[in-house]
Structures are given as C-alpha cells and as structure tokens.
C-alpha positions as CSV (number, residue, x, y, z in Angstrom):
1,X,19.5,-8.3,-6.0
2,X,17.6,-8.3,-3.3
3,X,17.2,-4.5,-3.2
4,X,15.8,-4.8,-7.2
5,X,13.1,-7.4,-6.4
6,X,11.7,-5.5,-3.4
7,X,11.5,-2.7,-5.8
8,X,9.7,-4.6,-9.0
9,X,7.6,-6.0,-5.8
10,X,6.3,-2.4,-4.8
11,X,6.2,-0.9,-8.7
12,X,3.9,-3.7,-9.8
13,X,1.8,-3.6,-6.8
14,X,1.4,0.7,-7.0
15,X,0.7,0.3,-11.0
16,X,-1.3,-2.8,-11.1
17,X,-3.9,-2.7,-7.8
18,X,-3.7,1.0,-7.0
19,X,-5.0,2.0,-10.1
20,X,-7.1,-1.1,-10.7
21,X,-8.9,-0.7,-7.0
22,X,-9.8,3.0,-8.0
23,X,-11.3,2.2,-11.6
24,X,-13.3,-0.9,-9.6
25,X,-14.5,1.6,-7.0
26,X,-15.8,4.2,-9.5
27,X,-17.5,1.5,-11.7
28,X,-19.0,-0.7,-8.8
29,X,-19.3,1.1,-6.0
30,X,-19.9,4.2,-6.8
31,X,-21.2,3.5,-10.5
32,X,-20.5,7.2,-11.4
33,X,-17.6,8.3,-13.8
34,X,-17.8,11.8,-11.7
35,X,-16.6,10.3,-8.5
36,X,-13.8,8.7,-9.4
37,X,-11.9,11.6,-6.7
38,X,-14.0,9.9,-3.7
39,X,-12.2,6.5,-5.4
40,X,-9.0,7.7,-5.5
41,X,-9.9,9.2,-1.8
42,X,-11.2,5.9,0.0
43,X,-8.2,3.2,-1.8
44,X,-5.6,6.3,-0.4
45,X,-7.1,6.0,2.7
46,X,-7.5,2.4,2.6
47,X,-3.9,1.8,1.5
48,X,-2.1,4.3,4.1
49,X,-4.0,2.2,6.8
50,X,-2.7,-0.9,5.3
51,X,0.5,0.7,5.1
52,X,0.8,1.7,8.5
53,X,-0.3,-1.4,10.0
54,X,2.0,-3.7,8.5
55,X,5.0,-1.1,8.7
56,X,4.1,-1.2,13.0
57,X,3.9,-5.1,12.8
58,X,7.6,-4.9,11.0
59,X,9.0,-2.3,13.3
60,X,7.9,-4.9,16.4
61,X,10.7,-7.4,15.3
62,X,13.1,-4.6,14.8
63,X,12.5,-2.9,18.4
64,X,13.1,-7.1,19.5
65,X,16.6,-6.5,18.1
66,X,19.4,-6.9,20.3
67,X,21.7,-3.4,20.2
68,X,24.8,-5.0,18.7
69,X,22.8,-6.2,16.2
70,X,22.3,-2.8,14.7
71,X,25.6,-1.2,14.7
C-alpha cells in the first residue's frame, strides 16, 4: 500500500508540475514559443537540485541509524 501511494505521489507530481513549470516558463519568463528547450533546461536543473537536496537531508537520518537496525 504504501509502496502504491508513494508511486501515484511521484507520477502526479512528474506529470502535473514538471510539465506545467516548463509551459509557465516558456509563456512568462521567456514569453517565446522557441525557447521552450532553455524551459525544459532551467525546471531540469531546478528539479535535480531540489532532488538532491532533499535526498541528502533523507540520507542524514538513515546514516543516524543504528547498524542492527539495517540488517
């Protein structure tokens, strides 16, 4: 159960803000239809960041783990 929610969790976030963040970019950011690659570029960048930074804030509580805890 808990397996399936993480996974509707991560599938609605990719298809609903990833592509929403890039359209918003191209329209008012950039306001050119042509750049929509430097859109797709910048919320990549932005996301992997994002990514990274909570997966390192995880991983802290993890290495806290005692070793029996693991095996």
């Amino acid at each position: 159960m808990a397996s399936s929610l993480y996974i509707l969790t991560i599938t609605v976030i990719g298809l609903g803000v990833g592509p929403t963040a890039v359209a918003l970019m191209t329209d008012y950011v950039f306001a050119d239809p042509a750049r929509v690659g430097e859109s797709l570029a910048i919320v990549t960048l932005i996301s992997a960041v994002l990514g990274t930074l909570l997966l390192w804030r995880g991983a802290r509580g993890f290495r806290d783990m005692p070793q029996s805890a693991l095996s």
